[in-house]
C-alpha positions in Angstrom: 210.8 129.2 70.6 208.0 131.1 71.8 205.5 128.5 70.4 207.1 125.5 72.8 207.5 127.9 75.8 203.4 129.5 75.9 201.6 127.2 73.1 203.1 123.6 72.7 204.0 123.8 76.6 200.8 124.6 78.1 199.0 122.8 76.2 200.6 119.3 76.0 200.8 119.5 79.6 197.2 120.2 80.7 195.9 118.0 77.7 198.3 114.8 78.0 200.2 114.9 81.1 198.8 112.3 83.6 196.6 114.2 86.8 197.9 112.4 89.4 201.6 113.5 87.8 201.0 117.2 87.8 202.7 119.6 90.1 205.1 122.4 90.0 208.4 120.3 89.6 206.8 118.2 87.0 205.7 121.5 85.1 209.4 122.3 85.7 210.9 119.5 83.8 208.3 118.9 81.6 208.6 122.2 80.2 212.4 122.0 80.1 212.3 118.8 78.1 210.3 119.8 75.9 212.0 122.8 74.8 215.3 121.4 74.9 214.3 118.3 72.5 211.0 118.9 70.7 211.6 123.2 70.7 215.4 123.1 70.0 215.3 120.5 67.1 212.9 122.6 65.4 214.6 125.8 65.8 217.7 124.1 64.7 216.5 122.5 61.2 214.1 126.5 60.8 217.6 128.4 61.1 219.7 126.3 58.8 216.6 126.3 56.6 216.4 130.2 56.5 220.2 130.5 56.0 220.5 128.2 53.4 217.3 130.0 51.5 218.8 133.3 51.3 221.9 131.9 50.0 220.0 130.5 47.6 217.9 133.6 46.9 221.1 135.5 46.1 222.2 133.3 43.8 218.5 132.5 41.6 216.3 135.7 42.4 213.7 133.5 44.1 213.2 130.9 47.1 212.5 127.0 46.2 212.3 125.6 49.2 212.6 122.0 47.5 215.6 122.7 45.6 216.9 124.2 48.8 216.7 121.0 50.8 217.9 118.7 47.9 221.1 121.0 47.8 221.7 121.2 51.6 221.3 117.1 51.9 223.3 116.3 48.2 225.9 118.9 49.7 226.0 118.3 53.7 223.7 115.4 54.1 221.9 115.8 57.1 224.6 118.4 58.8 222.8 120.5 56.6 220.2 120.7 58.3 221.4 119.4 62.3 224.3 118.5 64.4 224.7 117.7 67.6 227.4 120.7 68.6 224.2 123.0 66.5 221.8 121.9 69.2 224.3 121.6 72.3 225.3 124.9 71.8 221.5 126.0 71.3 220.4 123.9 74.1 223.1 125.5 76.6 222.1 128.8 75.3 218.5 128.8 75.1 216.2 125.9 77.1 217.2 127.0 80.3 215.7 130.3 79.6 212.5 129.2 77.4 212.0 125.9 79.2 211.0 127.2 82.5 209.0 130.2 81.2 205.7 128.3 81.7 206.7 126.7 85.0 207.9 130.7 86.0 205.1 132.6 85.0 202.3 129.9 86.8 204.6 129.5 89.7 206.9 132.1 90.4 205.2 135.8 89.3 202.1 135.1 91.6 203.9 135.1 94.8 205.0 138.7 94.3 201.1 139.5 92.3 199.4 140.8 95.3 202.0 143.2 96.7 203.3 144.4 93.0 199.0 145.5 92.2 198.6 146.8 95.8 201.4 149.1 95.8 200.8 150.1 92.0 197.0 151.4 93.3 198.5 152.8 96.4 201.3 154.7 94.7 199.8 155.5 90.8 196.0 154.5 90.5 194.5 155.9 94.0 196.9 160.1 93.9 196.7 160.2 90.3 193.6 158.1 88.4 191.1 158.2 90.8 188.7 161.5 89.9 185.4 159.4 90.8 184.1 162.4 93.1 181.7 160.8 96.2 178.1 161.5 96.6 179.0 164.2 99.4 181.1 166.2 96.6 178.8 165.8 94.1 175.9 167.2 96.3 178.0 170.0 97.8 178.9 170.7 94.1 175.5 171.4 92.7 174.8 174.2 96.1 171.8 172.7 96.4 172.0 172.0 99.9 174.8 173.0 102.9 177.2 170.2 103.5 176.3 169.4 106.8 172.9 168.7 105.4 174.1 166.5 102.5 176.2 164.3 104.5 173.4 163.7 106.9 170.9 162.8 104.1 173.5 160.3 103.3 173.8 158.6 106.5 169.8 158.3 106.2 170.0 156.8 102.7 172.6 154.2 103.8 170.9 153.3 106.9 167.6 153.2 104.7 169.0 151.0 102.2 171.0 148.5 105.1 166.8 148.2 106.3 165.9 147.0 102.8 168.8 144.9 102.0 168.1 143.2 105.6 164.8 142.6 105.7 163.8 138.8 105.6 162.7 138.0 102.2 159.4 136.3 101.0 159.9 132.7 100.1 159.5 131.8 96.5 157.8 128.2 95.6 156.5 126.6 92.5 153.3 128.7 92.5 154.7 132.1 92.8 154.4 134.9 90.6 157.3 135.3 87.9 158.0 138.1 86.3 
């Protein structure tokens, strides 16, 4: 089911669904309907596949799928294999769930994003991760100069490099110099 919900899903709908169609609710259902026929039907005949092989391996030592579905349809015919109370009680029990996950994760987890990341670097990254010691500390560190000193060499620095970054630039044309 994964496969319909983040593969089939995504990609069917940005590659086939109409532009001037596409919106959340569309997404929605489309995603919905997609799992609840195309996903479900699938999972259905993949699970009645599987059980029937390892009956089948129990009994002969090996897996032939062929044989397998000859038996199931000579036995069952296609009940075998699919039935509508199988993909009713599937489709109650999964689609709503796996349907909507595309629609949910493009729609719903960004509206909490912003406030989940700020608080994680407020609370965890900013006390605990962040050791990047400033040019201050670093200067102070080595003794090489009292820290009333370094901090002012700093200001000059920055207001140095504000000057440069400021300054109007020379206008480049065809017949200047590359490098």
């Amino acid at each position: 089911m994964c496969q319909t919900s983040f593969l089939l899903t995504p990609l069917t709908y940005r590659i086939y669904f109409p532009q001037e169609h596409k919106n959340k609710t569309s997404l929605f259902w489309y995603g919905l309907g997609l799992n609840m026929f195309v996903g479900n039907i699938f999972a259905i005949t993949q699970q009645a596949l599987w059980g029937r092989s390892l009956d089948y391996l129990a009994q002969n030592g090996k897996i032939h799928y062929r044989s397998v579905v000859q038996q199931g349809l000579a036995k069952d015919g296609t009940s075998a294999f699919f039935t509508g109370p199988k993909w009713f009680s599937r489709v109650l029990m999964n689609a709503p769930a796996q349907g909507t996950l595309p629609w949910f994760y493009n729609e719903i987890l960004p509206l909490g994003e912003e406030l989940v990341l700020t608080t994680l670097k407020n609370a965890v990254y900013d006390p605990f991760l962040d050791t990047t010691p400033s040019r201050t500390d670093v200067l102070e560190s080595m003794e090489l100069i009292p820290a009333d000193m370094a901090s002012t060499m700093l200001q000059r620095t920055s207001s140095q490099v504000t000057a440069l970054t400021e300054a109007p630039q020379p206008e480049l044309t065809a017949n200047s110099p590359r490098c």
